[in-house]
N, C-alpha and C positions, 0 to 999 in steps of 0.2 A: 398766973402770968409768970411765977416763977421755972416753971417748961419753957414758956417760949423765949424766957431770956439765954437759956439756954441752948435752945436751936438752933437764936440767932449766933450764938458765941460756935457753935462747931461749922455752923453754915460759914461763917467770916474766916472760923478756920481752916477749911478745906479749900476756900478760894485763894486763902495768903498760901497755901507748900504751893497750889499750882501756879501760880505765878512767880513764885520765887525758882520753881525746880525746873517750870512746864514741860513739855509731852516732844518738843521737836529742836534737833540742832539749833545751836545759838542766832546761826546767820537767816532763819526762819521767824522773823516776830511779828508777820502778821497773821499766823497762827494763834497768839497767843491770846487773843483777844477771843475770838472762837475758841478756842477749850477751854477757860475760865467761864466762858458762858454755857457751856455743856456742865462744865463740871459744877456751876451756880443753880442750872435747870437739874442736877440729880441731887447736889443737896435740898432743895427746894422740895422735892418730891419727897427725900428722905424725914424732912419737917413736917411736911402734909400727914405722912403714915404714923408719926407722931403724936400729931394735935389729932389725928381725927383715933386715934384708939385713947387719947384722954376726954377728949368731946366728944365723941359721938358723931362727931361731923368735920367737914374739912373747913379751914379758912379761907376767908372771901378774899380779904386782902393779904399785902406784903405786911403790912401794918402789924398784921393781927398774930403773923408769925414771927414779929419784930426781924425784920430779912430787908436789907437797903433795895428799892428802887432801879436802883443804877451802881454799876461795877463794871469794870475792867473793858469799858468802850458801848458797854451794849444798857439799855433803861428794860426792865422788868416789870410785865402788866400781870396783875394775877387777878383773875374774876373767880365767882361763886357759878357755878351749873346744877340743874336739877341731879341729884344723888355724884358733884363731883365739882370739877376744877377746869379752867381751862389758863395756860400758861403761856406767854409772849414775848420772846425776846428780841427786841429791837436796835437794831446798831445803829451809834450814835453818829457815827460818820458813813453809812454807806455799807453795803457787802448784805452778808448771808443772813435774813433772819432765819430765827427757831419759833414753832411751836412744840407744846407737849398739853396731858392733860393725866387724870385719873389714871390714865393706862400704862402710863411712863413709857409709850413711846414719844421718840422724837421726832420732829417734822422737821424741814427743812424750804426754803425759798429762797432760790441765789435770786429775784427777779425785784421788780421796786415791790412790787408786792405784799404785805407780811405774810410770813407761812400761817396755813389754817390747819384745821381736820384732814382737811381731800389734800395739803400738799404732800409733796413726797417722803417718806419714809425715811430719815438719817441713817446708813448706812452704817454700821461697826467695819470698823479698820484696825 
């Protein structure tokens, strides 16, 4: 358990520079909510590759990776998949979910929808 207190401590701190520094001009903050959740879904991932080269396997929950739930506007669902992971990131008020999984790609869903597998592809910018 003493790994995962640890993941949780780089994962908390990659999400505190991005919001302190974030990615767009000032007069932009409803960005900011969306890149702290990008940048929450790649430490997340980065925890997964983690725990599963200590285990053997990935974690089912947030729990398991000691990783908070909810951050910076958006609540984080992490389930267990045959040989993997499927990731959810949900906005608290409205806007763009994210999926991701094993693959580290990202999904995307502007619609009420939550993003799945089949949604579209997040694009690098």
């Amino acid at each position: 358990m003493k790994r995962a207190a640890g993941v949780a401590l780089s994962v908390t701190a990659t999400i505190a520079v991005l919001l302190v520094f974030g990615t767009r001009p000032a007069g932009d903050r409803g960005h900011l909510p969306r890149a702290a959740a990008l940048a929450t879904i790649r430490a997340i991932h980065s925890a997964q590759v983690e725990y599963s080269s200590r285990y053997g396997r990935f974690a089912t929950s947030l729990a398991e990776l000691g990783v908070s739930a909810s951050d910076a506007g958006y609540r984080f669902v992490l389930t267990g998949a045959a040989n993997g992971y499927r990731l959810t990131a949900l906005p608290v008020a409205g806007g763009r979910s994210f999926f991701s999984d094993q693959t580290m790609v990202v999904r995307v869903s502007d619609g009420p929808e939550p993003a799945t597998a089949s949604s579209r592809e997040l694009s690098a910018r």
